[in-house]
KOLROFI-251605 format. One record per residue (C-alpha): y, z, x. Coordinates in steps of 0.25 Angstrom, whole numbers, always signed. Example, Ala and Ser with C-alpha at 12.3 -4.5 7.8 and 13.67 -1.06 7.14 Angstrom:
<fipas>
FIPA -18 +31 +49 $
FIPA -4 +29 +55 $
</fipas>
This chain:
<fipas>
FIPA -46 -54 -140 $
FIPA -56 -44 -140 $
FIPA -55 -31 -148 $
FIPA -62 -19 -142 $
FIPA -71 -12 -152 $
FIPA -85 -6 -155 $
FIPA -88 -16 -165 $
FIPA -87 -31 -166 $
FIPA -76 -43 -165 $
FIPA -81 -54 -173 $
FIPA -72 -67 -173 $
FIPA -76 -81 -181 $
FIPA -89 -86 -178 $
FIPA -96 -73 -173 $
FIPA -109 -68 -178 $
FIPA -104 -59 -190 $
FIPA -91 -63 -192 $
FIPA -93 -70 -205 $
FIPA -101 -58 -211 $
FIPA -89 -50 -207 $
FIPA -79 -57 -214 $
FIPA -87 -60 -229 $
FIPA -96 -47 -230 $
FIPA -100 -46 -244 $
FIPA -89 -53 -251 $
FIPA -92 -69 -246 $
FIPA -78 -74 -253 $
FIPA -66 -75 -245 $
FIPA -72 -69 -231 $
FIPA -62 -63 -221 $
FIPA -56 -74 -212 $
FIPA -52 -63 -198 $
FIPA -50 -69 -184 $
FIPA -59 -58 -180 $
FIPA -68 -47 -187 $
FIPA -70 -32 -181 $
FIPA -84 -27 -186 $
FIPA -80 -12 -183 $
FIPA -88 -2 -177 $
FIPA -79 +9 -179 $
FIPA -64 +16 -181 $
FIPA -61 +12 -168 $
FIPA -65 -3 -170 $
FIPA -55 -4 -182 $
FIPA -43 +2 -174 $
FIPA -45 -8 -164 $
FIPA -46 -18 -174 $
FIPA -35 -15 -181 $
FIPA -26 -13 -169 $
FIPA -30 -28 -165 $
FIPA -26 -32 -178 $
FIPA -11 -26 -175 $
FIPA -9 -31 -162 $
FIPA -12 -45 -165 $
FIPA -6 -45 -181 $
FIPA -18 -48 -187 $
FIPA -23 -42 -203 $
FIPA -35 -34 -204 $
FIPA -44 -33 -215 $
FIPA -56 -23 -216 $
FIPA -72 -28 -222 $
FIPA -83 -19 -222 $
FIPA -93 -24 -232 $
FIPA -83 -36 -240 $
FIPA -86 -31 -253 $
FIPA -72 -31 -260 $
FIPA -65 -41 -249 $
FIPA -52 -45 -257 $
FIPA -46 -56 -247 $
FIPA -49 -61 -233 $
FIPA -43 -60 -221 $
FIPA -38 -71 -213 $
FIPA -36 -69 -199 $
FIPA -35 -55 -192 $
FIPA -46 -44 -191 $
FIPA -58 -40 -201 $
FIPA -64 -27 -198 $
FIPA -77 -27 -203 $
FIPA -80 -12 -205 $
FIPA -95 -16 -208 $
FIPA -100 -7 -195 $
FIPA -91 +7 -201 $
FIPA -102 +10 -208 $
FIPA -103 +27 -205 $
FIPA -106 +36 -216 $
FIPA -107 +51 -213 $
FIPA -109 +60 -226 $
FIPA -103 +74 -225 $
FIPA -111 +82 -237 $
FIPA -104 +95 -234 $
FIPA -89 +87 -239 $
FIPA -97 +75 -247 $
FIPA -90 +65 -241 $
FIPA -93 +55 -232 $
FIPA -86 +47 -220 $
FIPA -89 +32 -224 $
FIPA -88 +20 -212 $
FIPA -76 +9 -216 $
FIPA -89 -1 -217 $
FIPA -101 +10 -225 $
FIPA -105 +4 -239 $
FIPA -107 +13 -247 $
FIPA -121 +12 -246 $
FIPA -122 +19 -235 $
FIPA -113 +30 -240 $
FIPA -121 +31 -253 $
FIPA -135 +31 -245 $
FIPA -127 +43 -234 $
FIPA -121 +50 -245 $
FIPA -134 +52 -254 $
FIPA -143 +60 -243 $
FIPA -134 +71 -246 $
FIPA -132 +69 -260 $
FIPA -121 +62 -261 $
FIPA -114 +49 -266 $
FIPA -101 +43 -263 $
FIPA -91 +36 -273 $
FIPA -98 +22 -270 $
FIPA -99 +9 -280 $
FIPA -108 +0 -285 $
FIPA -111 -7 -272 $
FIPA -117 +0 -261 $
FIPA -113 -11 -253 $
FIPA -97 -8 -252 $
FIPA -89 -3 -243 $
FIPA -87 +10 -245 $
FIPA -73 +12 -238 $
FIPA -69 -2 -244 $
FIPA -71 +1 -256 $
FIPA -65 +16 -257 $
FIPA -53 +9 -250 $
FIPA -52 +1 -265 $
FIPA -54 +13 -273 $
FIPA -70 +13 -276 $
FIPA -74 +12 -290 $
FIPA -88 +18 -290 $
FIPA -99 +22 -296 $
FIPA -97 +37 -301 $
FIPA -81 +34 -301 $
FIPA -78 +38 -316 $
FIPA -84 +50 -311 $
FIPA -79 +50 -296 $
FIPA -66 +42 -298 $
FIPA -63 +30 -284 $
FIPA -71 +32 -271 $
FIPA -58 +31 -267 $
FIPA -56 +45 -272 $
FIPA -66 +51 -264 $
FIPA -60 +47 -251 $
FIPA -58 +58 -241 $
FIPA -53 +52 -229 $
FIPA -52 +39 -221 $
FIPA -51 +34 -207 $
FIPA -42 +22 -206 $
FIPA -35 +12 -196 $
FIPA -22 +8 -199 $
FIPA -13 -4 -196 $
FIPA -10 +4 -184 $
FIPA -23 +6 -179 $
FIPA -24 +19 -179 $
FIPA -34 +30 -185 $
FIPA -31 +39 -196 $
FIPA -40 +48 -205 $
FIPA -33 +49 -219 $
FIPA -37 +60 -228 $
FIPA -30 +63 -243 $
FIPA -14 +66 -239 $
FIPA -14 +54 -229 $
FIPA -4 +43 -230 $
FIPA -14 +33 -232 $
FIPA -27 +40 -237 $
FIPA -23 +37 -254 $
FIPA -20 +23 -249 $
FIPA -34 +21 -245 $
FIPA -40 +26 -259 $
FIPA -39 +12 -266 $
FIPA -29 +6 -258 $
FIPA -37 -3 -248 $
FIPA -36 -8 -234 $
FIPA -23 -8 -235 $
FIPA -19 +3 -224 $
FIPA -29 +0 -213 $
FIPA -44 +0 -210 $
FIPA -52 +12 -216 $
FIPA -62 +15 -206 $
FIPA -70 +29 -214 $
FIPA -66 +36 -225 $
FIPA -74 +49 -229 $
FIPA -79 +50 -244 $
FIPA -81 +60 -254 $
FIPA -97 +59 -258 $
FIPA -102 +63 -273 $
FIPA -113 +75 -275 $
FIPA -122 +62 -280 $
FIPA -136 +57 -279 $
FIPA -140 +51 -292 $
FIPA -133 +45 -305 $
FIPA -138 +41 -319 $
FIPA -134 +23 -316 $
FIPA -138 +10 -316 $
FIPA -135 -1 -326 $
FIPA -136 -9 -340 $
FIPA -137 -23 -341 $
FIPA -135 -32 -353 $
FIPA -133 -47 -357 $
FIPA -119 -49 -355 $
FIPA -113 -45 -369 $
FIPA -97 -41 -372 $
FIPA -104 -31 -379 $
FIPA -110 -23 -369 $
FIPA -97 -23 -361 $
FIPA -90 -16 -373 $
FIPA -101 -7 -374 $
FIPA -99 -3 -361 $
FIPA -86 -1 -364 $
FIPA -86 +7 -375 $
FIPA -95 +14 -368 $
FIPA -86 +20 -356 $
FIPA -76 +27 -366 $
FIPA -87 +38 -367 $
FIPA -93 +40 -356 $
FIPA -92 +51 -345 $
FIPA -85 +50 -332 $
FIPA -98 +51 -323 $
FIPA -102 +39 -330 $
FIPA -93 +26 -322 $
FIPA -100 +12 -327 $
FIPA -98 -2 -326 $
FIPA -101 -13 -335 $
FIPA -104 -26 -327 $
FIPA -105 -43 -334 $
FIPA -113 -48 -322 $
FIPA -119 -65 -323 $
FIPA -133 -61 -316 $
FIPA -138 -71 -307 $
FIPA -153 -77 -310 $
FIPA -161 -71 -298 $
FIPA -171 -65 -294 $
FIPA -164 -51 -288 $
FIPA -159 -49 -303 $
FIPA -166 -42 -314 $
FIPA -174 -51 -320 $
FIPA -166 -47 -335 $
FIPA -152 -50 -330 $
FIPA -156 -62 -321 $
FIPA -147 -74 -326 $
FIPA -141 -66 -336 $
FIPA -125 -61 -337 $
FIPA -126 -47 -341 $
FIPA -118 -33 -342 $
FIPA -122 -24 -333 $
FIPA -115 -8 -336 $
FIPA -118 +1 -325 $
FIPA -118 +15 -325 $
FIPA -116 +28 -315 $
FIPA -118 +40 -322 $
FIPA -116 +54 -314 $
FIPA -125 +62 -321 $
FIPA -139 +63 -327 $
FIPA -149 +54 -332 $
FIPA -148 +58 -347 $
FIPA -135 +59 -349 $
FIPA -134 +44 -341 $
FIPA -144 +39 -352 $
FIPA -135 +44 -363 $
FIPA -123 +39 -359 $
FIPA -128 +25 -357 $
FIPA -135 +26 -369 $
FIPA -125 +19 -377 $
FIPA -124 +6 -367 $
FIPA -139 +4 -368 $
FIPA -137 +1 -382 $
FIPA -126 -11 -378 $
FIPA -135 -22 -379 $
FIPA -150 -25 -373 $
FIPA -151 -18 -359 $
FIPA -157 -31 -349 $
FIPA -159 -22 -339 $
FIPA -155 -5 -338 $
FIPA -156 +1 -324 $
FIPA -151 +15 -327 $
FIPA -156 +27 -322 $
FIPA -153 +39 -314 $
FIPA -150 +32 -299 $
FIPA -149 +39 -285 $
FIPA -134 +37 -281 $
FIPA -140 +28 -270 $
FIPA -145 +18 -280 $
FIPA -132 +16 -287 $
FIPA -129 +4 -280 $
FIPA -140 -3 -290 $
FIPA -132 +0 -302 $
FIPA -122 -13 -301 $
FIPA -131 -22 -292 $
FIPA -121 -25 -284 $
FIPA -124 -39 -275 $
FIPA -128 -34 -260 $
FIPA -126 -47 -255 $
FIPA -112 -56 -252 $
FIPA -106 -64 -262 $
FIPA -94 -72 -263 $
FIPA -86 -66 -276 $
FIPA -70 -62 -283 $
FIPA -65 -53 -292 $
FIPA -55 -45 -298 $
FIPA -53 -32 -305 $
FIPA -46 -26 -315 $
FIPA -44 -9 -320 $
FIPA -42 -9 -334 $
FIPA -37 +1 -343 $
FIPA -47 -3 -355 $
FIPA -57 -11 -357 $
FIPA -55 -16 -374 $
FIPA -65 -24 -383 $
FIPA -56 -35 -379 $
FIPA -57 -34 -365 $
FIPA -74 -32 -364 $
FIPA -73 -46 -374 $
FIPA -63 -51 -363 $
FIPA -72 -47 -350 $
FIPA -84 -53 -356 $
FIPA -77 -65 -360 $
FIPA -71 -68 -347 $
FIPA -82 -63 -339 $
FIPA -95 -62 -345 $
FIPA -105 -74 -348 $
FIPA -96 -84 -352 $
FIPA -86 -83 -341 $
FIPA -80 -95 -334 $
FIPA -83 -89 -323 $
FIPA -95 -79 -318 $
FIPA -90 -66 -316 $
FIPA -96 -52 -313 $
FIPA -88 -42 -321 $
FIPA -88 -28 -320 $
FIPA -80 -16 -329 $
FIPA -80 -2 -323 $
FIPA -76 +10 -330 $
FIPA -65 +20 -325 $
FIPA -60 +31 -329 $
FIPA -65 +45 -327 $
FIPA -63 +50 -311 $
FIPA -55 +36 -309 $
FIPA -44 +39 -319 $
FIPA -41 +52 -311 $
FIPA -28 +52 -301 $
FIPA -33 +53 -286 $
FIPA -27 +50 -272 $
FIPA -30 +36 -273 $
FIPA -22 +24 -274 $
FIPA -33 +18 -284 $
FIPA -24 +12 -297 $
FIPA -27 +12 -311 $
FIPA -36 +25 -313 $
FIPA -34 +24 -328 $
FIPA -42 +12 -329 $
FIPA -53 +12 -339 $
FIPA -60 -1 -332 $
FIPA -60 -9 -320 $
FIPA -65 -23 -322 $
FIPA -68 -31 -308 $
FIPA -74 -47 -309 $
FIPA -82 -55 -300 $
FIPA -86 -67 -297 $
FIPA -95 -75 -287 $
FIPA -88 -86 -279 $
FIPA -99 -92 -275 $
FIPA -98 -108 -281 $
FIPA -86 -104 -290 $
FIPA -71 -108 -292 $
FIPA -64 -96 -285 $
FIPA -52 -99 -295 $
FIPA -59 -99 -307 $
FIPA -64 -85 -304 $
FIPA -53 -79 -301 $
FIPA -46 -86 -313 $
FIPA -57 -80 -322 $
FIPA -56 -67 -315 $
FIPA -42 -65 -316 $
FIPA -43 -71 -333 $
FIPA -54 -58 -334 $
FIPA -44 -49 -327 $
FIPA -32 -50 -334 $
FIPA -37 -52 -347 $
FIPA -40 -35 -347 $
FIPA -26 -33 -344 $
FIPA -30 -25 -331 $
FIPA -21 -13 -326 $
FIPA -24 -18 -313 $
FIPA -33 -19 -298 $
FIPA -45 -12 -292 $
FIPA -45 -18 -279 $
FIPA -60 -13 -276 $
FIPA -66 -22 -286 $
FIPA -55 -35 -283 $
FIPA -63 -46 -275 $
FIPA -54 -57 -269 $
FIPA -40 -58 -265 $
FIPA -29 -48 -274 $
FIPA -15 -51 -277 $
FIPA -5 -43 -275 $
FIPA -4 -40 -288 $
FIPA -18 -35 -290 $
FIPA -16 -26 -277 $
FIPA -4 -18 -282 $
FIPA -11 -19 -297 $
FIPA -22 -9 -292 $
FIPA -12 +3 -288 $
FIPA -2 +10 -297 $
FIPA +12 +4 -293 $
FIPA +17 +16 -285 $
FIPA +3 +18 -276 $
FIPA +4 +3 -275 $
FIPA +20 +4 -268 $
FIPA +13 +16 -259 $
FIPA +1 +8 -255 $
FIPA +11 -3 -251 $
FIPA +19 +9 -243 $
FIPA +8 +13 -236 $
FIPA +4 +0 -233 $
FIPA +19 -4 -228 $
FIPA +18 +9 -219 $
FIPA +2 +7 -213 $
FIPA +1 -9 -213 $
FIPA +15 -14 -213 $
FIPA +9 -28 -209 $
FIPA -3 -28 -218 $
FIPA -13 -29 -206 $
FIPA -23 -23 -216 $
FIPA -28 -34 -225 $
FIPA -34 -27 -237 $
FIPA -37 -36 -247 $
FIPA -30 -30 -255 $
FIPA -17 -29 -248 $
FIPA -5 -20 -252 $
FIPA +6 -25 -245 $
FIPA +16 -17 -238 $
FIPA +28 -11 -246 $
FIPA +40 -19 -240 $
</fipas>
């Protein structure tokens, strides 16, 4: 059986075929019968129409960062070699490849003066992540990536082509809603007149305090200011700064769109939280932002859940630092972000619960742990903030379907199940976090 296409076929026990199916995410690797490393549109189309004649799933991996659930069986299209950024300056916007991290995007964007709606990690993929919605580093100020998408190339179940802009059958599906409709080969951006921003991060010992402080914080702070307060266990090692080496600490990080002085000011008051191990803010070119969270660059084996929360009380800091922080039965990285502002506004996309004031996400390494006891203490820490519901960007491991239909509103959650009905009637496209056809 061979498949005629620019790229490459990789079936089990070739060179590659194991780095294709894990990627950055080491826990639960994809398990196809053979992987398409795709060079290109056409590569995907012939992939995809392999996949119908023969009655076989797909599922889609460009980097692995937010795999949710394996595949066994069938095709993975690695879009890994889709790598193709071309900035228009004229229009700030940028056509971005189905594999592009966003380093890339943020390195092509910024000889023009530009930046696009990217994350903490530079190492993402930018389409993958759009395609959950995208909670970024300006995104108070900016609102979802997912916001700022112009138009996208993609294959559906029929194998065939289609550009989608705004007006579209399926274009509002794809802001937030996932693989679910096909595979997304491009999609052209919007880009943010950018180049530097007042960031960087605080660290203190561990403390419910300083959580609080943050907390308290965020009701009087501006909409270009979108923060995150982190409780991360730092390893001992050498790589980290020798004042948080071997030590659980809170870590708040901050992206300010504005100047320097005023950057100072409004962080003035979380300086006085409780003694600073290590302060690393300053005024940042927009390239550098990736330092600001540290995330890993290398693959790891982890699972977590996330929740968007209406509030964050006095009750509920006590609650996360009890059930996540030093004395945790189990280690956990946990991280709050704050929302409101630009991502409380209505917009075309299918992202739910815009009126969340937090989204809490939890992790954990799986490397020599009891998977059940993490996902038992995960889910104690989840609901025990009464969350209003799912961001699927930030949910690492298998999703009910419960938790899938909990990050739409009820009535965009029936039309995504429409839409999916009418596109993918056989569920060819495995998601992760698959919406089932409406029967």
């Amino acid at each position: 059986m061979t498949l005629d296409i620019t790229g490459r076929v990789l079936r089990p026990g070739d060179d590659g075929f194991d780095d294709a199916c894990t990627g950055y995410q080491l826990a639960l690797p994809h398990r196809p019968d053979l992987v398409v490393a795709a060079a290109g549109t056409a590569d995907v189309v012939a992939a995809v129409r392999h996949a119908a004649e023969h009655g076989l799933p797909v599922a889609v991996q460009a980097t692995g960062h937010g795999r949710a659930a394996p595949i066994e069986g069938g095709v993975l299209i690695h879009t890994g070699a889709m790598d193709e950024v071309q900035v228009d300056p004229a229009t700030r916007t940028a056509w971005v490849g189905a594999g592009t991290r966003w380093e890339k995007v943020v390195a092509a964007a910024a000889r023009h003066g530009l930046a696009p709606p990217s994350g903490s990690s530079p190492h993402v993929g930018a389409v993958g992540y759009t395609l959950g919605g995208g909670l970024g580093l300006l995104a108070r100020r900016r609102g979802y990536a997912a916001d700022h998408v112009r138009e996208f190339e993609l294959v559906t179940a029929d194998a065939r082509v289609h550009r989608l802009t705004p007006g579209a059958e399926l274009f509002r599906a794809l802001l937030g809603g996932g693989g679910n409709f096909g595979v997304v080969t491009g999609m052209r951006i919007g880009l943010l007149p950018i180049t530097r921003v007042y960031g960087g991060g605080l660290y203190f010992p561990a403390s419910a305090r300083v959580l609080a402080a943050w907390r308290d914080w965020t009701a009087g702070v501006p909409d270009e200011l979108t923060s995150t307060v982190g409780m991360v266990p730092m390893p001992d090692l050498p790589m980290v700064p020798e004042p948080l080496r071997g030590r659980h600490v809170v870590h708040i990080r901050v992206v300010f769109e504005g100047d320097a002085e005023t950057g100072e000011r409004l962080v003035a008051p979380l300086r006085a939280a409780g003694p600073v191990l290590l302060d690393t803010l300053g005024v940042l070119p927009y390239t550098e932002t990736g330092t600001i969270s540290g995330d890993p660059p290398f693959a790891h084996a982890y699972t977590g859940r996330s929740a968007m929360l209406a509030d964050l009380g006095p009750g509920d800091v006590d609650t996360v630092y009890e059930l996540a922080g030093p004395d945790a039965a189990v280690p956990c990285v946990v991280q709050v972000r704050h929302l409101g502002g630009a991502l409380a506004r209505p917009s075309a996309a299918v992202i739910g619960h815009r009126d969340a004031r937090y989204a809490l996400h939890v992790l954990s390494a799986l490397d020599d742990a009891d998977p059940g006891k993490i996902a038992e203490a995960h889910r104690g820490l989840i609901e025990a903030l009464h969350p209003m519901g799912t961001f699927l960007n930030f949910h690492y491991g298998p999703a009910t379907d419960e938790q899938v239909r909990a990050a739409f509103a009820p009535d965009v959650y029936a039309d995504l199940a429409r839409l999916k009905a009418r596109h993918d009637p056989d569920t060819r496209f495995h998601a992760g976090f698959t919406i089932p056809p409406a029967v």
